[in-house]
N, CA, C and O atoms as a CHARMM CRD file, in Angstrom:
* protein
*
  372
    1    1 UNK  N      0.84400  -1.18100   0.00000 PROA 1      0.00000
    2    1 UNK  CA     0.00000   0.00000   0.00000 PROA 1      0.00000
    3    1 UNK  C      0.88600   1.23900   0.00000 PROA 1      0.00000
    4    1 UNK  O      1.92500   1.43400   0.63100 PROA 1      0.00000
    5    2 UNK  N      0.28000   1.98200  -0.79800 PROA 2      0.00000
    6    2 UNK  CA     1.26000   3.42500  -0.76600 PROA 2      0.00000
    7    2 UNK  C      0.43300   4.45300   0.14800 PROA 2      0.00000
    8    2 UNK  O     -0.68900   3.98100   0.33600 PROA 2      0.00000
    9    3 UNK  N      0.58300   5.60100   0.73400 PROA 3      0.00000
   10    3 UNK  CA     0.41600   6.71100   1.18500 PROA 3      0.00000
   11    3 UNK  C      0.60500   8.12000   0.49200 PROA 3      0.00000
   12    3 UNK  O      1.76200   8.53200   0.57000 PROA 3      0.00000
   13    4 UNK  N     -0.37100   9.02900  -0.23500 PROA 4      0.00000
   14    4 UNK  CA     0.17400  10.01100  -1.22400 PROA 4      0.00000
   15    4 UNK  C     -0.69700  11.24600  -0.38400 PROA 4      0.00000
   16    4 UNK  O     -1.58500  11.37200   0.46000 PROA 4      0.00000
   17    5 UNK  N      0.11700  11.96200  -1.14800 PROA 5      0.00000
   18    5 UNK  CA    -0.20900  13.82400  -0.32600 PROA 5      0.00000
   19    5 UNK  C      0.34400  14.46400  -1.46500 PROA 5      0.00000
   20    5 UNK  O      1.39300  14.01600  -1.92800 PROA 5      0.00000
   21    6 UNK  N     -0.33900  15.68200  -2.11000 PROA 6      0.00000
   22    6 UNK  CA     0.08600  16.25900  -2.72200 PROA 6      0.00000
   23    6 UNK  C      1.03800  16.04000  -3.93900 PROA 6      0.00000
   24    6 UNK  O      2.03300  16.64500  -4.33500 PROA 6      0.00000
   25    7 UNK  N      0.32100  14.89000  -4.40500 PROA 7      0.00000
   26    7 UNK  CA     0.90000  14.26200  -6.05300 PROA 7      0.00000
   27    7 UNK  C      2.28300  13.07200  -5.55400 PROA 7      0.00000
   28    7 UNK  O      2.84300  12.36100  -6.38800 PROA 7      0.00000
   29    8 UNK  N      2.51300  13.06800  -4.59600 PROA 8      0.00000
   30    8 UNK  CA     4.43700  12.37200  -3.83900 PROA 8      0.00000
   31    8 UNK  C      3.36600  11.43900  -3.13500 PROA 8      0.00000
   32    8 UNK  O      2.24100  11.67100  -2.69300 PROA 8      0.00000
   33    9 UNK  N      4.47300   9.81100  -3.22700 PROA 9      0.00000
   34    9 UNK  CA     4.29500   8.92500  -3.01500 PROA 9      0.00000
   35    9 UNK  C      4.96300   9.41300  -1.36500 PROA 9      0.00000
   36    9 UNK  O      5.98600  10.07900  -1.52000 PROA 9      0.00000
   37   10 UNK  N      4.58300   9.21100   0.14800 PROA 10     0.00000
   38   10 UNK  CA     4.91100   9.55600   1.43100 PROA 10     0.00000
   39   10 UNK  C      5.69900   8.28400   1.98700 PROA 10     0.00000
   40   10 UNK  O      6.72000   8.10600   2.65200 PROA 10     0.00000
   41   11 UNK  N      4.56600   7.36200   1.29400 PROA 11     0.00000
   42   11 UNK  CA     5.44300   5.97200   2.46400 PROA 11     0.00000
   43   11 UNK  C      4.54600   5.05500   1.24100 PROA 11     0.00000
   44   11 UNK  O      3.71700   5.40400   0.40000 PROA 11     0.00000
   45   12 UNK  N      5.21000   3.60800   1.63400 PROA 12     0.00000
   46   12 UNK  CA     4.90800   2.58400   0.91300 PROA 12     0.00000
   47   12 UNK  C      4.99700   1.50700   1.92300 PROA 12     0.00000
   48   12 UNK  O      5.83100   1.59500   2.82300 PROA 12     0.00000
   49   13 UNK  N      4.10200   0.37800   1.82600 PROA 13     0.00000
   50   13 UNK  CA     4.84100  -0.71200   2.83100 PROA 13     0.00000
   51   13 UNK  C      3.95300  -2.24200   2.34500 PROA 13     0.00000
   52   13 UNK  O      2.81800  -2.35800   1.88100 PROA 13     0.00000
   53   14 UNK  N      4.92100  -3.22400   2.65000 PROA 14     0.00000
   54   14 UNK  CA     3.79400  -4.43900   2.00400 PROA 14     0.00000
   55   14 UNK  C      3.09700  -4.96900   2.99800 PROA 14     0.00000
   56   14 UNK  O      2.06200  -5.61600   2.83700 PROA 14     0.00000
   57   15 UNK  N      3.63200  -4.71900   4.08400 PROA 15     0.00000
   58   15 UNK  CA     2.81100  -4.65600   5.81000 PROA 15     0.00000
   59   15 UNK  C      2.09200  -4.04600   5.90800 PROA 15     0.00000
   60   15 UNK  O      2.53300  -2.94900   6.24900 PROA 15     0.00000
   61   16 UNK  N      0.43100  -4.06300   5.74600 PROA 16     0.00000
   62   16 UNK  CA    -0.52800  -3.15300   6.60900 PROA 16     0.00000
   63   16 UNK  C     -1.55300  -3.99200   7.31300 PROA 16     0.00000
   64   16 UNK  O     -2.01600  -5.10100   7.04400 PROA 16     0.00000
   65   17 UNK  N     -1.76200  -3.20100   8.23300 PROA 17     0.00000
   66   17 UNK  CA    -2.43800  -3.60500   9.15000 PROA 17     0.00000
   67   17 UNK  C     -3.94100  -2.99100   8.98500 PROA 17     0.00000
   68   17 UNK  O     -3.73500  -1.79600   9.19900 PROA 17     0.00000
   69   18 UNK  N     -5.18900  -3.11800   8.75200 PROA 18     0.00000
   70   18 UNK  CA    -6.44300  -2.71300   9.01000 PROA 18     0.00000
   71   18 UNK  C     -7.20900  -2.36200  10.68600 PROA 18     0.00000
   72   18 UNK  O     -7.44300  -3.37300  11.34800 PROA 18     0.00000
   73   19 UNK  N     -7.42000  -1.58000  11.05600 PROA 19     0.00000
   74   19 UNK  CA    -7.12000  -1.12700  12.48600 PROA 19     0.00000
   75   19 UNK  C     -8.54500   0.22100  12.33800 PROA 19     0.00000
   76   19 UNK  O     -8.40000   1.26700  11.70500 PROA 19     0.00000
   77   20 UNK  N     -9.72400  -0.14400  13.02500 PROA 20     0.00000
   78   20 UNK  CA   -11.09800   0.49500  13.02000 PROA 20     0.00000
   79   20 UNK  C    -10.83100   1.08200  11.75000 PROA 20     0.00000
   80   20 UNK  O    -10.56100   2.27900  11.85300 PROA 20     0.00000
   81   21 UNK  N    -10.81900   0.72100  10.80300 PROA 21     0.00000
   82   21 UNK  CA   -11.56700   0.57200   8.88700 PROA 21     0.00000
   83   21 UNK  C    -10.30800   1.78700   8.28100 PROA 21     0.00000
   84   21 UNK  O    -10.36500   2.24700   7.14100 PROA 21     0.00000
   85   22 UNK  N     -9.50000   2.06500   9.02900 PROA 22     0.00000
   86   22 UNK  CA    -8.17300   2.91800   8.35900 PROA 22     0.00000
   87   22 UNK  C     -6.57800   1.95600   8.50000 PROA 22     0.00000
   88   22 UNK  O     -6.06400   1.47700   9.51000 PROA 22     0.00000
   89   23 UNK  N     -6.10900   1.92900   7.06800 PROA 23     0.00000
   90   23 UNK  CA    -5.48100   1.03600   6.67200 PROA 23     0.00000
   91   23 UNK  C     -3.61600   1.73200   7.21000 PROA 23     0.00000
   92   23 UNK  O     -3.11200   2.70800   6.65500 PROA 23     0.00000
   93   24 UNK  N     -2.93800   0.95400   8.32100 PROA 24     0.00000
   94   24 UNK  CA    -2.28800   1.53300   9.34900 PROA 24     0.00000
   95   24 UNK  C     -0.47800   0.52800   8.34300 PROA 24     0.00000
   96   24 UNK  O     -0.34000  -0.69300   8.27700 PROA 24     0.00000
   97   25 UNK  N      0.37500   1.41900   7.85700 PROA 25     0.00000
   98   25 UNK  CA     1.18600   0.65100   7.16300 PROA 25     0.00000
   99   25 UNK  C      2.81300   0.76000   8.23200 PROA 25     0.00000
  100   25 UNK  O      3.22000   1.67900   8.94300 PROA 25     0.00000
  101   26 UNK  N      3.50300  -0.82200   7.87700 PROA 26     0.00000
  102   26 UNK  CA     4.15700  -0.67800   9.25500 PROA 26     0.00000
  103   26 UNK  C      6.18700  -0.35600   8.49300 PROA 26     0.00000
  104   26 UNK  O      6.85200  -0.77300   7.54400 PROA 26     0.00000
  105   27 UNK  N      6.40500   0.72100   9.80300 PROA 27     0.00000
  106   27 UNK  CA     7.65500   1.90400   9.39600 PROA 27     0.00000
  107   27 UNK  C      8.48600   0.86400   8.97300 PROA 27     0.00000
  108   27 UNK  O      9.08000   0.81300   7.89600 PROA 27     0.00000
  109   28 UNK  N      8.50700  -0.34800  10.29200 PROA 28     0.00000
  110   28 UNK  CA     9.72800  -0.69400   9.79300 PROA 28     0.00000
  111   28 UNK  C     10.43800  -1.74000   8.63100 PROA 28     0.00000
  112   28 UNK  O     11.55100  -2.21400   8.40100 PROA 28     0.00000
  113   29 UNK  N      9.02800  -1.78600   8.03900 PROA 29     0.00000
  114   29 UNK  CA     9.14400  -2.50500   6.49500 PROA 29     0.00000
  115   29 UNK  C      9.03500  -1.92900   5.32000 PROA 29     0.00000
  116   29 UNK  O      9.48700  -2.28000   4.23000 PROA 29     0.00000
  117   30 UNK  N      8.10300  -0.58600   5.76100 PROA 30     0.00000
  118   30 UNK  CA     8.03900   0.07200   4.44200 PROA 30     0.00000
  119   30 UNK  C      9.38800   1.09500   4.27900 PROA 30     0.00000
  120   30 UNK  O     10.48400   1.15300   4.83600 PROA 30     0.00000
  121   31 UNK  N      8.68000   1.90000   3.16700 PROA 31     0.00000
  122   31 UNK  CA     9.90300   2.92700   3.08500 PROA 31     0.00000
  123   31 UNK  C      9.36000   4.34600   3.51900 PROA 31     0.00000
  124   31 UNK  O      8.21300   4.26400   3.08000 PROA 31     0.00000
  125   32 UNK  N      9.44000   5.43500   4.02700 PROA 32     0.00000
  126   32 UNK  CA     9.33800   6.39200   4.30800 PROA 32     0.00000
  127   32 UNK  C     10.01900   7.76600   3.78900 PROA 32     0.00000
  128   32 UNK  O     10.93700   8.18100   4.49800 PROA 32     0.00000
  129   33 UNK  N      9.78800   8.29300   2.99100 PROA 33     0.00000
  130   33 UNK  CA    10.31000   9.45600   2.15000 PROA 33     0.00000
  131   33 UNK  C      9.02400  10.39500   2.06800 PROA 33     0.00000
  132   33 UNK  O      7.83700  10.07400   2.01000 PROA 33     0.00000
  133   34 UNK  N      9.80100  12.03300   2.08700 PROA 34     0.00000
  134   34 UNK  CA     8.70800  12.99400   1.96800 PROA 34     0.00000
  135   34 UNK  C      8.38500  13.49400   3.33200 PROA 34     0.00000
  136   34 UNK  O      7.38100  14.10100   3.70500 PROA 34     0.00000
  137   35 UNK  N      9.37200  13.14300   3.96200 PROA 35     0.00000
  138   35 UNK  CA     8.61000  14.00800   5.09500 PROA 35     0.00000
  139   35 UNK  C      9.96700  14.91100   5.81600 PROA 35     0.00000
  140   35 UNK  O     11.13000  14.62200   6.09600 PROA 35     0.00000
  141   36 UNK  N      9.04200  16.24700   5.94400 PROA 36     0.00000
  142   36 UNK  CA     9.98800  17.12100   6.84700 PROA 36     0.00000
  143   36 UNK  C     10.67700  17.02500   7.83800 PROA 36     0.00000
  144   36 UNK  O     11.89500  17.15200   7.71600 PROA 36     0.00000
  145   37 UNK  N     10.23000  16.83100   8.81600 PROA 37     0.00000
  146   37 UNK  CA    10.53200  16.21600  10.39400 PROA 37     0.00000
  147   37 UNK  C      9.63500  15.53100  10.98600 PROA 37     0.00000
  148   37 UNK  O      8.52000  15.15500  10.62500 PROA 37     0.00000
  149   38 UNK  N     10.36000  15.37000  12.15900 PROA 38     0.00000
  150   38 UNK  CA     9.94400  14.18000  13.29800 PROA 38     0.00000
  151   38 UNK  C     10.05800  14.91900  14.24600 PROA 38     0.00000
  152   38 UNK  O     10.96900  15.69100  14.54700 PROA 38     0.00000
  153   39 UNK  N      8.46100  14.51800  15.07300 PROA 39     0.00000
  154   39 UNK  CA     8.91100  15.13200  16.69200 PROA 39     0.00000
  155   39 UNK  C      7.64900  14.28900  17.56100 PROA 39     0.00000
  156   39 UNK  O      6.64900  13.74100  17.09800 PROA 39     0.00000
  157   40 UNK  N      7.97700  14.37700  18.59100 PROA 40     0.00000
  158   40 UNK  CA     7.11500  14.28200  19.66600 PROA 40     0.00000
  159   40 UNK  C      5.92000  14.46800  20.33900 PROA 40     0.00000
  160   40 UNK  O      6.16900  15.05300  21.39300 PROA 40     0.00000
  161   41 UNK  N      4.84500  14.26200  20.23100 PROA 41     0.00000
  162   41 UNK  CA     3.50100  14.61000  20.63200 PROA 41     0.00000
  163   41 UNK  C      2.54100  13.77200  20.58500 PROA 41     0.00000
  164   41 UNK  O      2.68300  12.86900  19.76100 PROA 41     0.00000
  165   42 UNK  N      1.35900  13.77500  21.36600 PROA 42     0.00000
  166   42 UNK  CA     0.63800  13.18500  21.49200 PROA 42     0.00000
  167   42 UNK  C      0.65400  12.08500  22.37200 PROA 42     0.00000
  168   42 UNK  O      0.42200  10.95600  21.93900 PROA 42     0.00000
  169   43 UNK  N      0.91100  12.29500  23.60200 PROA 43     0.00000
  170   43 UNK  CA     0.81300  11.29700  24.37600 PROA 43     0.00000
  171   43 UNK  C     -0.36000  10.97500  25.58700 PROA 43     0.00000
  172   43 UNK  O     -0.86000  11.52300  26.57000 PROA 43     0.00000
  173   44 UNK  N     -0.44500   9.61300  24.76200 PROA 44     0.00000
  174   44 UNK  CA    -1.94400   9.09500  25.15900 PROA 44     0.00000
  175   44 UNK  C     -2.11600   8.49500  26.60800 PROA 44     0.00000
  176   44 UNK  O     -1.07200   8.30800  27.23300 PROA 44     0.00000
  177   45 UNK  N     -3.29200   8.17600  27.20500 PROA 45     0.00000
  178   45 UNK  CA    -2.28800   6.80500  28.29000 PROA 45     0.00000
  179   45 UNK  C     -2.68900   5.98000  27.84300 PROA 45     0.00000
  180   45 UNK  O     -2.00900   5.00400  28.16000 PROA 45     0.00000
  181   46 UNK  N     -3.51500   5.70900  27.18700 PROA 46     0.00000
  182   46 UNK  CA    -3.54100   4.19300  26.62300 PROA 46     0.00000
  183   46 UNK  C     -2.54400   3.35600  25.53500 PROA 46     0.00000
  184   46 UNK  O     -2.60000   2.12600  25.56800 PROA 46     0.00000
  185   47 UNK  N     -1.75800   3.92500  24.70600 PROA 47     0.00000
  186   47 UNK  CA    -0.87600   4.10000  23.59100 PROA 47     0.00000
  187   47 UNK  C      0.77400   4.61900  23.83800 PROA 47     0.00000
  188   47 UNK  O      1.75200   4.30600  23.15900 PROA 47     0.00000
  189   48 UNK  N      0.74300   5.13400  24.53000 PROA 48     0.00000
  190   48 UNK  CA     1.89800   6.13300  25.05600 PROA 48     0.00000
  191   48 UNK  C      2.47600   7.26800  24.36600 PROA 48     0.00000
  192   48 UNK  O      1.49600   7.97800  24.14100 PROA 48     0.00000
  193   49 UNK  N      3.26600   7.71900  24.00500 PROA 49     0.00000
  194   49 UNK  CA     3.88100   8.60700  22.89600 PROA 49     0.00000
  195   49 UNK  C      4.10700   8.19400  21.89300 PROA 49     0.00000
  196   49 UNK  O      4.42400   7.04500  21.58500 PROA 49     0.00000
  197   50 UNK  N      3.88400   9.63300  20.89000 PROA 50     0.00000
  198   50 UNK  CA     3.61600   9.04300  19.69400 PROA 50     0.00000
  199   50 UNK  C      4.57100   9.79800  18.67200 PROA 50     0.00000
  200   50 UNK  O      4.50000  11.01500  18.84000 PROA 50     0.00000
  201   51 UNK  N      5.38300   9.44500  17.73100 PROA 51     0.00000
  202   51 UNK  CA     6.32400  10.37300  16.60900 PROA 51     0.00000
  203   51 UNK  C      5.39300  11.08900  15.98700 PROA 51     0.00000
  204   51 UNK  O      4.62700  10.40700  15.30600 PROA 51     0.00000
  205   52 UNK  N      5.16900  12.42400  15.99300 PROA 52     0.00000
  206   52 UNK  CA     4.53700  12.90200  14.62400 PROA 52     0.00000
  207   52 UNK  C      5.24000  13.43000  13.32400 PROA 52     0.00000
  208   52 UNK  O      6.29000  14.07100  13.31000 PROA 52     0.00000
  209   53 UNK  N      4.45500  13.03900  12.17800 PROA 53     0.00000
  210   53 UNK  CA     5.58500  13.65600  10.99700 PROA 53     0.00000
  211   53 UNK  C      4.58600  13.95900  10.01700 PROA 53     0.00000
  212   53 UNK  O      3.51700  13.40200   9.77000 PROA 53     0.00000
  213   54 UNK  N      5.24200  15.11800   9.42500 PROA 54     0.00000
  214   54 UNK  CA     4.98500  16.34300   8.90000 PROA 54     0.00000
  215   54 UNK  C      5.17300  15.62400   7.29700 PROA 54     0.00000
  216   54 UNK  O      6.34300  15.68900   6.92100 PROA 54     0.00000
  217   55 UNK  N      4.51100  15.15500   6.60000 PROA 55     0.00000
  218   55 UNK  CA     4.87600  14.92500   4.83100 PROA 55     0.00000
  219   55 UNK  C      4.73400  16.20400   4.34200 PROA 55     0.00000
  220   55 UNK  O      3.94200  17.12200   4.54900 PROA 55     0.00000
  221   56 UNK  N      6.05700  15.97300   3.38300 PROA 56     0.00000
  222   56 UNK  CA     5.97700  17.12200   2.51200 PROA 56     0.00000
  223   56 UNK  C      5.55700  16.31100   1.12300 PROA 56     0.00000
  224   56 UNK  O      5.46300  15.08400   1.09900 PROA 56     0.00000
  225   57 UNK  N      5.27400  17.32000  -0.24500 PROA 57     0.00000
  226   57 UNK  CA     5.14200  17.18100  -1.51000 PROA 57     0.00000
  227   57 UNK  C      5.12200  18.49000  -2.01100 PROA 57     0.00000
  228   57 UNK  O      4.36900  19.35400  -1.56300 PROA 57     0.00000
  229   58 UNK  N      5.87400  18.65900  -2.86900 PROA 58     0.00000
  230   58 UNK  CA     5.82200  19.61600  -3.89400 PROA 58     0.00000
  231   58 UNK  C      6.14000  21.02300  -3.11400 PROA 58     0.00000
  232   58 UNK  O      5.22000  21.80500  -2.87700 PROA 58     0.00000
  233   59 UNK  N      6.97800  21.19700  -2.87400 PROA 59     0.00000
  234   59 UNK  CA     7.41200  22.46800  -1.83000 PROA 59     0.00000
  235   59 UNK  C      5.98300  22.78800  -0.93200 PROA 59     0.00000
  236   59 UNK  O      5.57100  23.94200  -0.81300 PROA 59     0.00000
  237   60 UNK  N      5.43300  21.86200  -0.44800 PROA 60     0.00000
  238   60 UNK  CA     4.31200  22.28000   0.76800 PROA 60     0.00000
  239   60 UNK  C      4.68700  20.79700   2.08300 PROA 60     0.00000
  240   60 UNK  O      5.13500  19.66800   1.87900 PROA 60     0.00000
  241   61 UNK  N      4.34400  21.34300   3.10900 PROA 61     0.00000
  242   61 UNK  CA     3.96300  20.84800   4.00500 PROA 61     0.00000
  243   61 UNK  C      2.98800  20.33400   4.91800 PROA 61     0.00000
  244   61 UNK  O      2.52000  21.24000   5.60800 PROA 61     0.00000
  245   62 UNK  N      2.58000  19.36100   5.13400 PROA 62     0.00000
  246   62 UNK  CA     1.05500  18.97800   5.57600 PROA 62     0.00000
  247   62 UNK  C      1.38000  18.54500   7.45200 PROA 62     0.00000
  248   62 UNK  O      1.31800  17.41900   7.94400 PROA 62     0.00000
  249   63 UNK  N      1.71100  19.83000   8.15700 PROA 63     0.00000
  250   63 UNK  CA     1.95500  19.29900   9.57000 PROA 63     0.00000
  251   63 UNK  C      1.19400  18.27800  10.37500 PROA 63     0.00000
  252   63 UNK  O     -0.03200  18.34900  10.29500 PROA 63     0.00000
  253   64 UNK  N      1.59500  17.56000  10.95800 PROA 64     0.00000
  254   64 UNK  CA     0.91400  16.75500  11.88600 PROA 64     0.00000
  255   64 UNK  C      0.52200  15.62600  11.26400 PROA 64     0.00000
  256   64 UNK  O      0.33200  14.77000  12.12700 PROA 64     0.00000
  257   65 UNK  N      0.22200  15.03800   9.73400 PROA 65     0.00000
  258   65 UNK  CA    -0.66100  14.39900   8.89500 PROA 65     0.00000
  259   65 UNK  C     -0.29100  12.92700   9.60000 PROA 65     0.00000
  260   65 UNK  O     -1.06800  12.02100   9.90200 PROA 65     0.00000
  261   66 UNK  N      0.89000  12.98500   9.73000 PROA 66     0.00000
  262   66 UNK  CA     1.17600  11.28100  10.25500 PROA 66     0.00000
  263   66 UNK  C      1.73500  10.94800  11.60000 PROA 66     0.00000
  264   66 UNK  O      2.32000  11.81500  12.24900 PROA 66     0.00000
  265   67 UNK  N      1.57100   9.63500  12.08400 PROA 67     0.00000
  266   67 UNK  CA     2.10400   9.51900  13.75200 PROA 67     0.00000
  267   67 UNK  C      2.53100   8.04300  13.66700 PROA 67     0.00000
  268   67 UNK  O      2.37200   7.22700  12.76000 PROA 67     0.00000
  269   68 UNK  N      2.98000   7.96100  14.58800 PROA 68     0.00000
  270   68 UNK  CA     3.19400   6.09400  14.84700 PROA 68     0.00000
  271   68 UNK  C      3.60700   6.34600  15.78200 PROA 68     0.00000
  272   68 UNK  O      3.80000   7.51400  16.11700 PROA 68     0.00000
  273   69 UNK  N      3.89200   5.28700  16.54600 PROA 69     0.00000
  274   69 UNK  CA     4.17000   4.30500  18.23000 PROA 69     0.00000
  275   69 UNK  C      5.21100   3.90900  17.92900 PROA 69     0.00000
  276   69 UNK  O      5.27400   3.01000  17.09000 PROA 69     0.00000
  277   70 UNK  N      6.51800   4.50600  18.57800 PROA 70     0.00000
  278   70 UNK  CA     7.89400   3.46700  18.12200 PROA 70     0.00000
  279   70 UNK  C      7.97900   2.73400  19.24500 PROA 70     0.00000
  280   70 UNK  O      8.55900   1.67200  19.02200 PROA 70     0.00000
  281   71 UNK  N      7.60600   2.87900  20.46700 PROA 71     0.00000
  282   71 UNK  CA     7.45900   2.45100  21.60300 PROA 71     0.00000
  283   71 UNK  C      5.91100   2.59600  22.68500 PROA 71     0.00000
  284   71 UNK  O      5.78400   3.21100  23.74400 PROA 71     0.00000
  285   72 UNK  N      4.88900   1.76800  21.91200 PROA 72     0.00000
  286   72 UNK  CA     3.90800   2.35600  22.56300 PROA 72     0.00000
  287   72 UNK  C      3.84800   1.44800  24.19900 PROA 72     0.00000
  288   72 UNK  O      4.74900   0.78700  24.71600 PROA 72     0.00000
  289   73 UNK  N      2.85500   1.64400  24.56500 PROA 73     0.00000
  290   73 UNK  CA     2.44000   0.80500  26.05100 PROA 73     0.00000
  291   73 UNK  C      2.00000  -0.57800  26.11900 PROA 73     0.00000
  292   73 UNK  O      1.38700  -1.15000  25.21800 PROA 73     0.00000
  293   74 UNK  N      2.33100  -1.07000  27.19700 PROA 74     0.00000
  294   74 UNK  CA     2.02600  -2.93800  26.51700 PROA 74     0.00000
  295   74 UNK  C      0.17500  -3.04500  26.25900 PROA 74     0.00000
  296   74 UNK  O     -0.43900  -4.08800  26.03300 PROA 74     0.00000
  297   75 UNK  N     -0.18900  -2.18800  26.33100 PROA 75     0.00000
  298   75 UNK  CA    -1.75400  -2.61000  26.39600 PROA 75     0.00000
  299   75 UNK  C     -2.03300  -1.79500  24.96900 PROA 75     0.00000
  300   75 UNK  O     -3.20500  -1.42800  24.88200 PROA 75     0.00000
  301   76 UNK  N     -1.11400  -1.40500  23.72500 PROA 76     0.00000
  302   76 UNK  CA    -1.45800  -1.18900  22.61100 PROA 76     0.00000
  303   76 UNK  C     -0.03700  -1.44200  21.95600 PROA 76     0.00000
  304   76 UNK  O      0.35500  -0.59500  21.15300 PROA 76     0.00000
  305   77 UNK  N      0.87000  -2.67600  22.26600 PROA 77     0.00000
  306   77 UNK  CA     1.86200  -3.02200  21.46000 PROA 77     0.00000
  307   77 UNK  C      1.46100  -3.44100  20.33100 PROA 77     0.00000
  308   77 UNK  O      2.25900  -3.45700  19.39400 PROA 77     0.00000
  309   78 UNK  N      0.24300  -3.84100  20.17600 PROA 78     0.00000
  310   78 UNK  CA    -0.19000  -4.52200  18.54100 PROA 78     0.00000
  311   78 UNK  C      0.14400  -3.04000  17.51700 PROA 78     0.00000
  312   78 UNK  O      0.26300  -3.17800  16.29900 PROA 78     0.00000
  313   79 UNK  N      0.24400  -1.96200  18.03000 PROA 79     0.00000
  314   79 UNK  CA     0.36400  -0.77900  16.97500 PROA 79     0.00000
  315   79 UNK  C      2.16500  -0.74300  16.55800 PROA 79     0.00000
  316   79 UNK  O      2.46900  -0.01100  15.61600 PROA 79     0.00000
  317   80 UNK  N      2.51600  -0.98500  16.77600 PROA 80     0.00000
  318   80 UNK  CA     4.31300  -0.40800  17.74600 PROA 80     0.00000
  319   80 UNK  C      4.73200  -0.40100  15.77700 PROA 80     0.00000
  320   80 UNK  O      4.69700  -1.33800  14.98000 PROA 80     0.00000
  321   81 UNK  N      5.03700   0.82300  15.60100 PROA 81     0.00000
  322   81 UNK  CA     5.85300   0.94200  14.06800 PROA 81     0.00000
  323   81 UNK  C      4.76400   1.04500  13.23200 PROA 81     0.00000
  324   81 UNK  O      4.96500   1.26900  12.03800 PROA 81     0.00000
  325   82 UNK  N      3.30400   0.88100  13.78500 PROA 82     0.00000
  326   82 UNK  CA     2.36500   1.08500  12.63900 PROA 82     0.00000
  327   82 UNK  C      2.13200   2.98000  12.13900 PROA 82     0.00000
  328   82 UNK  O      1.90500   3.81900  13.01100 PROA 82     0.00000
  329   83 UNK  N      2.23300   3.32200  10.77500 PROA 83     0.00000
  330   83 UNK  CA     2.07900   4.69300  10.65100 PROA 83     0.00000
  331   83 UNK  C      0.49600   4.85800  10.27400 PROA 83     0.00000
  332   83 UNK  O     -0.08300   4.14900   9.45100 PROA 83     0.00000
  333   84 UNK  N     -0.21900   6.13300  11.17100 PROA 84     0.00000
  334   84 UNK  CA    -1.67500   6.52100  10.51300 PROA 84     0.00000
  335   84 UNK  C     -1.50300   7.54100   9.88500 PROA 84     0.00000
  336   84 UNK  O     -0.47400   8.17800  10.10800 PROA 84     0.00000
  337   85 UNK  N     -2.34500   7.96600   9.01500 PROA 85     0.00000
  338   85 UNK  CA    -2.17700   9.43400   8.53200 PROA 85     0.00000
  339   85 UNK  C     -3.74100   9.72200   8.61700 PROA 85     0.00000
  340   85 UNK  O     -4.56500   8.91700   9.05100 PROA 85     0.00000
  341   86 UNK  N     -4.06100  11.19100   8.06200 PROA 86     0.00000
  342   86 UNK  CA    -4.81900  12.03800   8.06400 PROA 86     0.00000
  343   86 UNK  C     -4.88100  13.08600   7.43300 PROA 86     0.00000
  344   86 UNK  O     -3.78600  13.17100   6.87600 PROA 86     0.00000
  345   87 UNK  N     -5.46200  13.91600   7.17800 PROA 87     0.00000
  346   87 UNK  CA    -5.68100  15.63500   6.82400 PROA 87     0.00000
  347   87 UNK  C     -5.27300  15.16300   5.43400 PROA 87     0.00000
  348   87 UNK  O     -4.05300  15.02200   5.34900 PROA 87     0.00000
  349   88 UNK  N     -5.95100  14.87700   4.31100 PROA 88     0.00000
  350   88 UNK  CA    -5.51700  14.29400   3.31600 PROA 88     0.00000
  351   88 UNK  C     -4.72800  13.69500   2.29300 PROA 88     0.00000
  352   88 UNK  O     -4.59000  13.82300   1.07600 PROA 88     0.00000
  353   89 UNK  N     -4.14100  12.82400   3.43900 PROA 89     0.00000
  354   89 UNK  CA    -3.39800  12.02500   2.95000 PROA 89     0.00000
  355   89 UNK  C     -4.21900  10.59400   2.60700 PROA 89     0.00000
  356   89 UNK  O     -5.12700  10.15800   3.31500 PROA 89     0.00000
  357   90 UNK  N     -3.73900   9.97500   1.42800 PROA 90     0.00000
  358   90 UNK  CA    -5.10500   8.67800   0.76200 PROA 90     0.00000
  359   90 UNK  C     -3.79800   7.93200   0.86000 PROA 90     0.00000
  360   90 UNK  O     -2.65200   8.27200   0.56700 PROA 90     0.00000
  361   91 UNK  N     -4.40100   6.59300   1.45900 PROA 91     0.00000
  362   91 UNK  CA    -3.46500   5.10700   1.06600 PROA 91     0.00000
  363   91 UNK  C     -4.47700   4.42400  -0.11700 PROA 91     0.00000
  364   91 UNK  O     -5.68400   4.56900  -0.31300 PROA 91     0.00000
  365   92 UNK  N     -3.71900   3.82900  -0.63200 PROA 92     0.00000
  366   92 UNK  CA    -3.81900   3.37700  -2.20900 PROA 92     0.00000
  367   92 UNK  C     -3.26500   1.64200  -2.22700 PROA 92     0.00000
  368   92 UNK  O     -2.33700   1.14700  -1.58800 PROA 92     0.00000
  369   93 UNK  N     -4.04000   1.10500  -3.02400 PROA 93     0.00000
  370   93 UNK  CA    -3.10400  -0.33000  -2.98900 PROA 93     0.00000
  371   93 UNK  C     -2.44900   0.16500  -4.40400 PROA 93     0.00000
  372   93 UNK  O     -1.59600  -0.52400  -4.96400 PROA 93     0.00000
């Protein structure tokens, strides 16, 4: 499954996971390109902290669009490396 924003392929991965009807693709198999930075936020207690990252395409930036669990909490390890996105970003087979 690919991940696209703004015409740029974001991430790709042959690992996805289906997770309440949004298709969750996992970091450390796919590839990850297109994105600005990485930082810190969102910490849940059920999940724990979460990476957020910023995809870019085409000289724009879409802040916040993606997150994953590099280390979440044992009571949501089934996520751990899975990436979600949002704010229109489309996964694609």
């Amino acid at each position: 499954m690919r991940s696209l924003w703004n015409g740029q392929v974001i991430a790709d991965s042959d690992d996805t996971v289906i997770s309440r009807g949004k298709p969750l693709l996992r970091r450390r198999i796919g590839k990850l390109g297109g994105v600005a930075s990485i930082r810190g936020a969102h910490d849940l207690p059920m999940e724990g902290a979460s990476l957020v990252l910023h995809p870019r395409g085409r000289r724009k930036v879409n802040r916040d669009a993606a997150w994953y669990y590099e280390s979440p909490s044992s009571a949501a390890a089934q996520i751990k490396e899975l990436i979600a996105f949002w704010k229109a970003v489309t996964v694609t087979e």
